[in-house]
C-alpha positions as CSV (number, residue, x, y, z in Angstrom):
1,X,18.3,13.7,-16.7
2,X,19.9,10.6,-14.8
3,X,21.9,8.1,-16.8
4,X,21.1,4.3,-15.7
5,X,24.5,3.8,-14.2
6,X,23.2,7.0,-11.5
7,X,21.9,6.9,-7.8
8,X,19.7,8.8,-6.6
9,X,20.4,9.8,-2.5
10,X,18.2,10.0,0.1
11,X,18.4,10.5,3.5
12,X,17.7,7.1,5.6
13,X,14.1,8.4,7.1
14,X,12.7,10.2,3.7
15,X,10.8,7.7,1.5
16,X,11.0,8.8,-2.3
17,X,11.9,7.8,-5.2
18,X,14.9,6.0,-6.4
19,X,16.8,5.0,-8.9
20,X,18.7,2.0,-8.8
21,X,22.3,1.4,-10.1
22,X,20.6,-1.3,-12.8
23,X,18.5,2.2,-13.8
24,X,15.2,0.9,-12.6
25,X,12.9,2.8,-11.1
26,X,11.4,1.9,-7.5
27,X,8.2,4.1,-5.9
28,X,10.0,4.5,-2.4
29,X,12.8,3.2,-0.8
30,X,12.5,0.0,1.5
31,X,14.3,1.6,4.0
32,X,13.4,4.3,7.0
33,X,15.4,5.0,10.2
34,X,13.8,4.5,13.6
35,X,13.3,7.5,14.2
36,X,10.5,7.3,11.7
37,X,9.2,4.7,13.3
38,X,8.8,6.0,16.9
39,X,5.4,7.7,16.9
40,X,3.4,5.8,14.2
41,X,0.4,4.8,15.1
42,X,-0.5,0.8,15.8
43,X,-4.0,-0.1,15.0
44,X,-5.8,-2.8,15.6
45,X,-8.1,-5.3,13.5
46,X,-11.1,-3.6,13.5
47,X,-8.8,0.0,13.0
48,X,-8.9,1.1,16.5
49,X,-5.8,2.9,17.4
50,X,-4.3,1.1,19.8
51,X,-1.4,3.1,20.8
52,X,2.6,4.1,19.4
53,X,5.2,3.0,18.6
54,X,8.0,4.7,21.1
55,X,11.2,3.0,20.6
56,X,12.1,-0.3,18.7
57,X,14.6,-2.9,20.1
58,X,17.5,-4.6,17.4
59,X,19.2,-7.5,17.9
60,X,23.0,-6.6,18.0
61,X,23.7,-10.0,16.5
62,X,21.6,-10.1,13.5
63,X,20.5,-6.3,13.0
64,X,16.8,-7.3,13.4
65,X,14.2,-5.2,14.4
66,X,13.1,-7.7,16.9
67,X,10.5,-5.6,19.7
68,X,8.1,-2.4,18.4
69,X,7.9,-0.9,22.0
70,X,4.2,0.2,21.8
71,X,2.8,2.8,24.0
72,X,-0.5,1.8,25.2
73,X,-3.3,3.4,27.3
74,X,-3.1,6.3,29.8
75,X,-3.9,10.3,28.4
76,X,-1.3,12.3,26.5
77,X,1.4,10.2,27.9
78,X,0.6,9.8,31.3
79,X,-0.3,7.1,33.0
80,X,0.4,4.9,29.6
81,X,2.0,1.4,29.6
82,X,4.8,0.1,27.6
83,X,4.3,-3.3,25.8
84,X,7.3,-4.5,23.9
85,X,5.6,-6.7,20.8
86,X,7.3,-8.7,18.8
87,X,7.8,-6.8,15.3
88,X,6.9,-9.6,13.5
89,X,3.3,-9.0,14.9
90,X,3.1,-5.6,13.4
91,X,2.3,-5.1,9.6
92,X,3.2,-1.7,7.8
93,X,-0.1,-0.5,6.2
94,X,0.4,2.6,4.0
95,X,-3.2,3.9,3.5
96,X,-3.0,4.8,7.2
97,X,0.4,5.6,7.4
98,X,0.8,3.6,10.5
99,X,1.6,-0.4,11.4
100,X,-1.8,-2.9,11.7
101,X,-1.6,-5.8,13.9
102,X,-4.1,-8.9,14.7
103,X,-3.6,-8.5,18.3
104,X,-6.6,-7.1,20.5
105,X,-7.1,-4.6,23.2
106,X,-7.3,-7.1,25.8
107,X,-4.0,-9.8,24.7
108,X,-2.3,-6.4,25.3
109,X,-3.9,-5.6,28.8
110,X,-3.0,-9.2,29.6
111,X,0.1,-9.6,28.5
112,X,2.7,-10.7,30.8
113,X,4.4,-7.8,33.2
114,X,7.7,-6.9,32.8
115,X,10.7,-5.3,34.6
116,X,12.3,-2.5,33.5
117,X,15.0,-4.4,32.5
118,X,13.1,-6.7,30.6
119,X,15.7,-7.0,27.3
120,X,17.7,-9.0,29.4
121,X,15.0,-11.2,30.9
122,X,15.0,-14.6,28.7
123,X,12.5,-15.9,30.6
124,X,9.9,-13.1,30.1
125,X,10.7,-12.8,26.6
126,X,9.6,-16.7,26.4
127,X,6.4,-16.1,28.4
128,X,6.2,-12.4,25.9
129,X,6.9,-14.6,23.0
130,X,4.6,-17.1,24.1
131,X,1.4,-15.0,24.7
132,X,1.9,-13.3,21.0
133,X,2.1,-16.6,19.5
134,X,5.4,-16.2,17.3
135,X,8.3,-18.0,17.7
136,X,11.6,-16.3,19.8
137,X,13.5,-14.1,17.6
138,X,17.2,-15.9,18.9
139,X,15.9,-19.8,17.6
């Protein structure tokens, strides 16, 4: 049996429960690693699954996840394209397990093409930024 004043560890990508140093009692931790991350499914409004998740990007400066890298389209991995959203754009929904956004099939066909070096293009991320209608993580 814990005392109040205990912790209760947990690796960084296994939800649980905890128990805080105040002795309260939380249903799963707030926190995952990105590895977790890469993989889950992004569906859209009307629950279409719309791709995954591959990679996220973080802002050095503020620790932000800033960009959920979503794979989209293309057969088992081939052929697919790689749309870096703004995070803010996706939602965690836990009855599917997997992140819900309001953006459609077709903002992310036409969303503006990028270079592979497109994390250090300020002028894409604008136009990116732009098209999603959020404002640019570095204002």
């Amino acid at each position: 049996m814990r005392t109040p004043d205990q912790t209760t560890d947990h690796a960084p990508d296994v939800p649980g429960p905890i128990t805080t140093s105040s002795g309260t009692n939380a249903d799963h931790s707030r926190l995952i690693s990105g590895s977790r991350v890469q993989g889950t499914t992004v569906y859209s409004p009307a629950g279409e699954e719309l791709g995954q998740i591959d990679d996220v990007m973080i802002d050095p400066t503020s620790g932000r996840i800033v960009y959920g890298v979503l794979q989209f389209g293309g057969f088992m991995g081939m052929g697919s394209d790689y749309h870096p959203i703004p995070f803010a754009r996706l939602q965690y929904d836990s009855a599917r397990e997997g992140y819900t956004t309001d953006l459609t099939k077709e903002q992310l066909e036409n969303a503006p093409r990028h270079d592979d070096d497109w994390y250090h293009d300020r002028e894409w991320q604008e136009r990116s930024h732009q098209h999603y209608g959020v404002s640019p993580y570095w204002l």
